[in-house]
PyMOL CGO cylinders between C-alpha atoms (Angstrom):
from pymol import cmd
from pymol.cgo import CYLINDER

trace = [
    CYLINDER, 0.00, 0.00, 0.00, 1.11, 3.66, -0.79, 0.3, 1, 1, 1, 1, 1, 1,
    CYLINDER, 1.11, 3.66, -0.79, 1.04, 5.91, 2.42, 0.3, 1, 1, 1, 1, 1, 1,
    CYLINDER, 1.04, 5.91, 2.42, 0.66, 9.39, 2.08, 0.3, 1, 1, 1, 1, 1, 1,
    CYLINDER, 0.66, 9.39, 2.08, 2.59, 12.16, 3.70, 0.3, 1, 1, 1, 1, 1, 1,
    CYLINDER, 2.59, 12.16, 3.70, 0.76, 13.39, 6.96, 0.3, 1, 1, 1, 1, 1, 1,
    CYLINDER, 0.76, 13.39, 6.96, -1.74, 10.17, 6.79, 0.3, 1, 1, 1, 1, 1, 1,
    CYLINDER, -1.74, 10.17, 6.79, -2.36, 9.09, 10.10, 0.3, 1, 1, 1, 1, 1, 1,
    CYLINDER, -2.36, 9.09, 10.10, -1.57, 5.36, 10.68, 0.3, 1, 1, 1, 1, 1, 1,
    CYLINDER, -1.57, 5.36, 10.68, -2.25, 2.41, 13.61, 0.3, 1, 1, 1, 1, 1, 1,
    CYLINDER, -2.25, 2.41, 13.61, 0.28, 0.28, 14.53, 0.3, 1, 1, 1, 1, 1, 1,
    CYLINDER, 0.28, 0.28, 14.53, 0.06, -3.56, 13.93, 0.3, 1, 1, 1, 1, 1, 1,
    CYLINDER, 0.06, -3.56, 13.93, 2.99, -4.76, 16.28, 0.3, 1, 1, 1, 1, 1, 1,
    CYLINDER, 2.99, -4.76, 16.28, 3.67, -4.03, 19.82, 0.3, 1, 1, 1, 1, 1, 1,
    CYLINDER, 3.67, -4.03, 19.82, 7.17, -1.91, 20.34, 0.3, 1, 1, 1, 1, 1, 1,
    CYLINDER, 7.17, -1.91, 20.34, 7.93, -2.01, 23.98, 0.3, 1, 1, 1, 1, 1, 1,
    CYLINDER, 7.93, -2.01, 23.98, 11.39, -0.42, 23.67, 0.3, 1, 1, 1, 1, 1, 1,
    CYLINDER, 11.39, -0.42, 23.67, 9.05, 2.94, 22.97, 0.3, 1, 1, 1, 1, 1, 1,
    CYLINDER, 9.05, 2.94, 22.97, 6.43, 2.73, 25.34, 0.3, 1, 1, 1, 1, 1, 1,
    CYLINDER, 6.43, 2.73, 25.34, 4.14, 2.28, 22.06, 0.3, 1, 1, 1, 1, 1, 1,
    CYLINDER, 4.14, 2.28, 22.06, 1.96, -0.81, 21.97, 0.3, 1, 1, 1, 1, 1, 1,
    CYLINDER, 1.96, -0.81, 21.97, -0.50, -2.06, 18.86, 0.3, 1, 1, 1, 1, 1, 1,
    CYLINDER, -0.50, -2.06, 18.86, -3.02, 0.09, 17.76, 0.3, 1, 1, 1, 1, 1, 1,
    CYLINDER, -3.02, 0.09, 17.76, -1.08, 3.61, 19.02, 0.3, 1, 1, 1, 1, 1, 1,
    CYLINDER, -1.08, 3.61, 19.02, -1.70, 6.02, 16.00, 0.3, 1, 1, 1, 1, 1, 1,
    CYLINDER, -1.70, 6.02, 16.00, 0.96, 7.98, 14.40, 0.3, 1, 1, 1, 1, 1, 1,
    CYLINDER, 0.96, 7.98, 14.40, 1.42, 9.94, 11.31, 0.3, 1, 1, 1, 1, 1, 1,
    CYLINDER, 1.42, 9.94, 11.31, 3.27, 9.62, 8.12, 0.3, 1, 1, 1, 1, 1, 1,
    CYLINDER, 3.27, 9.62, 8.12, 6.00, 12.22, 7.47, 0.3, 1, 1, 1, 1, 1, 1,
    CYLINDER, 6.00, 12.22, 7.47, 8.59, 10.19, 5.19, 0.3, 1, 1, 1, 1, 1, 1,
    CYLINDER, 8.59, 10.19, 5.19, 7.70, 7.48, 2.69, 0.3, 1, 1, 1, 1, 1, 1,
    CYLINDER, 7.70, 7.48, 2.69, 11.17, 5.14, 1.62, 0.3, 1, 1, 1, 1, 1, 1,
    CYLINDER, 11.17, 5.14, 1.62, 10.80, 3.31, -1.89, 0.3, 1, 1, 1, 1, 1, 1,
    CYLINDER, 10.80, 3.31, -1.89, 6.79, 2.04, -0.65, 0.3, 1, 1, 1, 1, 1, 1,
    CYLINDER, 6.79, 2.04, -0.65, 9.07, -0.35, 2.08, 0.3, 1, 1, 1, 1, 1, 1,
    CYLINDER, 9.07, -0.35, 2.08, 9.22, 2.38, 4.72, 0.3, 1, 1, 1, 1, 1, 1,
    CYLINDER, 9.22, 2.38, 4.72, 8.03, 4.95, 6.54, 0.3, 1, 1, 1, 1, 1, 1,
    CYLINDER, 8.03, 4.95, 6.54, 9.21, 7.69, 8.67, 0.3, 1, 1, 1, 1, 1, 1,
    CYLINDER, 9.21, 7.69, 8.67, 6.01, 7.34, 11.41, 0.3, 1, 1, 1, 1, 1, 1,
    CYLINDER, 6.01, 7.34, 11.41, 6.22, 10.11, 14.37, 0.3, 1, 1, 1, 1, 1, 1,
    CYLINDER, 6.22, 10.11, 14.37, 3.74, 9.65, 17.02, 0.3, 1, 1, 1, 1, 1, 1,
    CYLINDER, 3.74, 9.65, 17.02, 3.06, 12.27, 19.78, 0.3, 1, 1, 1, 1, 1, 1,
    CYLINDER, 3.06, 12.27, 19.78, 1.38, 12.60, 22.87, 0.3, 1, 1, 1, 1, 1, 1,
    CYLINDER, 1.38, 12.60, 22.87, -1.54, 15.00, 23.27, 0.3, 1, 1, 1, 1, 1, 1,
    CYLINDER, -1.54, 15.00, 23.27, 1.03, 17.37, 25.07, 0.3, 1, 1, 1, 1, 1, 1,
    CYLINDER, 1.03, 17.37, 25.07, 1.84, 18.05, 21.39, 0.3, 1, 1, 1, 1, 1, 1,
    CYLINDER, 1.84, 18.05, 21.39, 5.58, 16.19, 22.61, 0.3, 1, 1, 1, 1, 1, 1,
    CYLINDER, 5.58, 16.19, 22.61, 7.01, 13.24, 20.26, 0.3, 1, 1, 1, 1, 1, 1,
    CYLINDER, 7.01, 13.24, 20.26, 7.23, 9.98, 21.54, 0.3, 1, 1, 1, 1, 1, 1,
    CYLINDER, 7.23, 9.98, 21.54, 8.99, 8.58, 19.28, 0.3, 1, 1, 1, 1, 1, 1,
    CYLINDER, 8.99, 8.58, 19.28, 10.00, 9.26, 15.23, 0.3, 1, 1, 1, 1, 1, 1,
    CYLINDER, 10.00, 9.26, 15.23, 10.69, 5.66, 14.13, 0.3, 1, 1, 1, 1, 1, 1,
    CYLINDER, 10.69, 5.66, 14.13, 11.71, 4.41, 10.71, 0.3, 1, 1, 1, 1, 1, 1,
    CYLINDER, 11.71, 4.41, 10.71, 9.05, 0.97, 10.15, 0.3, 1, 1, 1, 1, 1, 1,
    CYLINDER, 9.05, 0.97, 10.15, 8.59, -1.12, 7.41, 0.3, 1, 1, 1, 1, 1, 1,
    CYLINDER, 8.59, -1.12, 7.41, 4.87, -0.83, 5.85, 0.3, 1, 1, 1, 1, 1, 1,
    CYLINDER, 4.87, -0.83, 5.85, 3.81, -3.90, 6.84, 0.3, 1, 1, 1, 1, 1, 1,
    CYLINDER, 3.81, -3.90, 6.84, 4.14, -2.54, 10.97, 0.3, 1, 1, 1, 1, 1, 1,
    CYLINDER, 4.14, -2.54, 10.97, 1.05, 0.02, 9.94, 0.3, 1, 1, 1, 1, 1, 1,
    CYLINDER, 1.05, 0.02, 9.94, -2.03, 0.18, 8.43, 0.3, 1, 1, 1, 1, 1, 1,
    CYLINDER, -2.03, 0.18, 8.43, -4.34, 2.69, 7.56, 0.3, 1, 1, 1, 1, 1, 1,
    CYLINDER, -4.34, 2.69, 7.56, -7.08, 4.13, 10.09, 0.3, 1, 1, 1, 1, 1, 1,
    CYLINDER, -7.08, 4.13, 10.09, -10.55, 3.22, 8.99, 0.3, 1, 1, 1, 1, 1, 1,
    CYLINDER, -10.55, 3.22, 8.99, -13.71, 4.85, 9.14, 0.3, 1, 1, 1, 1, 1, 1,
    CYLINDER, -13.71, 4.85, 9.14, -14.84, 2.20, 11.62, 0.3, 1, 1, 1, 1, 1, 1,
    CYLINDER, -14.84, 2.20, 11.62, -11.90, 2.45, 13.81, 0.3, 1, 1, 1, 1, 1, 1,
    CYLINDER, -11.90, 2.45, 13.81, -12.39, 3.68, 17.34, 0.3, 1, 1, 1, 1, 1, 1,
    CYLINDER, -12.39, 3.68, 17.34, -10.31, 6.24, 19.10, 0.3, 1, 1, 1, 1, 1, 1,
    CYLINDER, -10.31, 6.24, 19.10, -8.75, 5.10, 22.45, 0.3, 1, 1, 1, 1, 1, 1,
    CYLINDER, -8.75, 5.10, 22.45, -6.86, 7.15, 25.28, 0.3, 1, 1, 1, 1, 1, 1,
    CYLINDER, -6.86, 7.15, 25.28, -3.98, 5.81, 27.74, 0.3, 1, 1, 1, 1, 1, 1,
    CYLINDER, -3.98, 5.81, 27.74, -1.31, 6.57, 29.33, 0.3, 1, 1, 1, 1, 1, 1,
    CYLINDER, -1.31, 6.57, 29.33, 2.10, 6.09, 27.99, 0.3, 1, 1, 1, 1, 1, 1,
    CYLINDER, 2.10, 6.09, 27.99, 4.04, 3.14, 30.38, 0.3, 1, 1, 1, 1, 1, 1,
    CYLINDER, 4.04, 3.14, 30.38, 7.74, 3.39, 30.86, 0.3, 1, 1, 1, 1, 1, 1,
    CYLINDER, 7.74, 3.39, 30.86, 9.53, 1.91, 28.01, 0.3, 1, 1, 1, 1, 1, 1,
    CYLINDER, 9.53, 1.91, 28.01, 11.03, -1.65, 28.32, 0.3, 1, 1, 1, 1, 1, 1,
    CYLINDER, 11.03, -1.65, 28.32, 14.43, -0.59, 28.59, 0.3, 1, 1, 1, 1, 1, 1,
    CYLINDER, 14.43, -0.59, 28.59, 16.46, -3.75, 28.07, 0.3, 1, 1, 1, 1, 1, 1,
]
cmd.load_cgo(trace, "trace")
C-alpha cells in the first residue's frame, strides 16, 4: 500500500522499547521506496514519543470504523 505524507496510521505490532503498543496512531512524514516509513507519534502534550523508521507492513491505515482510544504512555522496556 502507498502511504501518504501526513496520513495518520495504527500500529500492527507491539514496540515495547518505545512505550508504544499495537493500535497507538501515528502519522506519516517520510515514505522510503513504498518499504518504509518515517512514522512520528506524539502525545496530546503536542511532545514526540517517538520518530521511528518501520517497514509498511508494521502500519495500516485508520478506517472509518476504527475507534479512538486514550492511555497513558508506560515506561519503556528498557532492556
Amino acid at each position: 500500500m502507498m502511504y501518504e505524507l501526513l496520513q495518520r496510521v495504527a500500529l500492527k505490532v507491539d514496540i515495547p522499547l518505545r512505550g508504544l503498543r499495537k493500535g497507538d496512531v501515528g502519522v506519516v512524514v517520510e515514505r522510503y521506496d513504498n518499504k518504509g516509513l518515517e512514522v512520528e507519534f506524539v502525545l496530546e502534550s503536542g511532545d514526540t514519543l517517538a520518530l521511528l523508521t518501520l517497514p509498511t507492513t508494521s502500519v495500516r491505515p485508520i478506517g472509518p470504523d476504527d475507534l479512538p482510544a486514550v492511555r497513558a504512555v508506560e515506561e519503556p522496556d528498557l532492556v
